[in-house]
VMD Tcl script that draws the C-alpha trace (Angstrom):
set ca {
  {10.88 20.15 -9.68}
  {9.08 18.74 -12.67}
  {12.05 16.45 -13.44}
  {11.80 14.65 -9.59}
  {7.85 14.39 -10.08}
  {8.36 12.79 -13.39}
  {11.25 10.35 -12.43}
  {9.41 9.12 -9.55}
  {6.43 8.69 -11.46}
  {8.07 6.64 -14.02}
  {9.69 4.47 -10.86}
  {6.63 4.30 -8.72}
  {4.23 3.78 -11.35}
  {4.47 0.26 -12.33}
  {5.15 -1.39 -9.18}
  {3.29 -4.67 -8.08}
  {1.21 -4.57 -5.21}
  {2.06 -8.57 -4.32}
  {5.12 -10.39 -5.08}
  {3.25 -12.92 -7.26}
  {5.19 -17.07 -6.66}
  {4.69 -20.01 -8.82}
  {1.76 -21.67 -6.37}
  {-0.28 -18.68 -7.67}
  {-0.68 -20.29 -10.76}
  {-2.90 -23.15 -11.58}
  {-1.70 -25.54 -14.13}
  {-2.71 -28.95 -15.21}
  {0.25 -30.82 -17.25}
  {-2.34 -33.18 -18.51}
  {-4.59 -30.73 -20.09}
  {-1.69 -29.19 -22.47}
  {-1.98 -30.36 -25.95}
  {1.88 -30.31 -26.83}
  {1.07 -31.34 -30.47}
  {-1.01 -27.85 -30.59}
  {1.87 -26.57 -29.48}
  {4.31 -27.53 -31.84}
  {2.31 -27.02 -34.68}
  {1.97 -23.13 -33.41}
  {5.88 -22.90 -32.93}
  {6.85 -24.53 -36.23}
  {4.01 -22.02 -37.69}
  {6.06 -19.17 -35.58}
  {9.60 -20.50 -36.94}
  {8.00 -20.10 -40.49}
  {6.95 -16.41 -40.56}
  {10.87 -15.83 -38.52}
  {12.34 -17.65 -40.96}
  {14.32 -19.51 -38.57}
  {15.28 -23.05 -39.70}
  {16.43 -24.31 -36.44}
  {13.62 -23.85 -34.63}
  {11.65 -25.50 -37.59}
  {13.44 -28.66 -37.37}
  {13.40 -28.62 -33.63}
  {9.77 -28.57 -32.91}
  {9.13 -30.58 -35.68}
  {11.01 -33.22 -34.40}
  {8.94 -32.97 -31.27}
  {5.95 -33.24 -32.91}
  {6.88 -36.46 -34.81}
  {8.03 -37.75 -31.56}
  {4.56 -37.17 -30.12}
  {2.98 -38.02 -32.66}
  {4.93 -41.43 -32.79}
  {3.73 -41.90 -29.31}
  {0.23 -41.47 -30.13}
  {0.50 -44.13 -32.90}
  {1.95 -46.49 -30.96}
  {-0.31 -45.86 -28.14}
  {-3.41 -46.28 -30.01}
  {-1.87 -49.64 -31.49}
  {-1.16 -51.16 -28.21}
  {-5.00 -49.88 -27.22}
  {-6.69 -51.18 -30.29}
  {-4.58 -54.59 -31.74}
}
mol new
graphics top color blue
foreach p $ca { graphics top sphere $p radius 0.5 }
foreach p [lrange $ca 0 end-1] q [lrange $ca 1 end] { graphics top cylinder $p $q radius 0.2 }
display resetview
């Protein structure tokens, strides 16, 4: 008896009471600062020790950061 309480705990325990959907979540695309971003996944690729992911996001970040330059250059001749 103790093993059927115990197995439907462990199913019924952890069950959501909503089916959460993607509107339920607020995001603004313009208030994401990628280059944050990228600096905290190269950082992560570091302490893995995982060289792909190194050169990945830190092409990404020079990209952005390219961006910016030229941005600022076109704003401020």
């Amino acid at each position: 008896m103790l093993k059927y309480f115990l197995l439907l705990f462990l199913l019924g325990g952890c069950v959501p009471k909503h089916n959460p959907q993607p509107i339920d979540t607020k995001f603004d695309e313009n208030k994401r600062d990628w280059a944050e971003v990228y600096k905290l996944e190269m950082k992560a690729a570091v302490e893995n020790e995982d060289e792909g992911a190194y050169h990945f996001f830190f092409q990404e970040y020079m990209k952005l950061r390219i961006e910016q330059y030229k941005a600022s250059k076109q704003n401020n001749p």
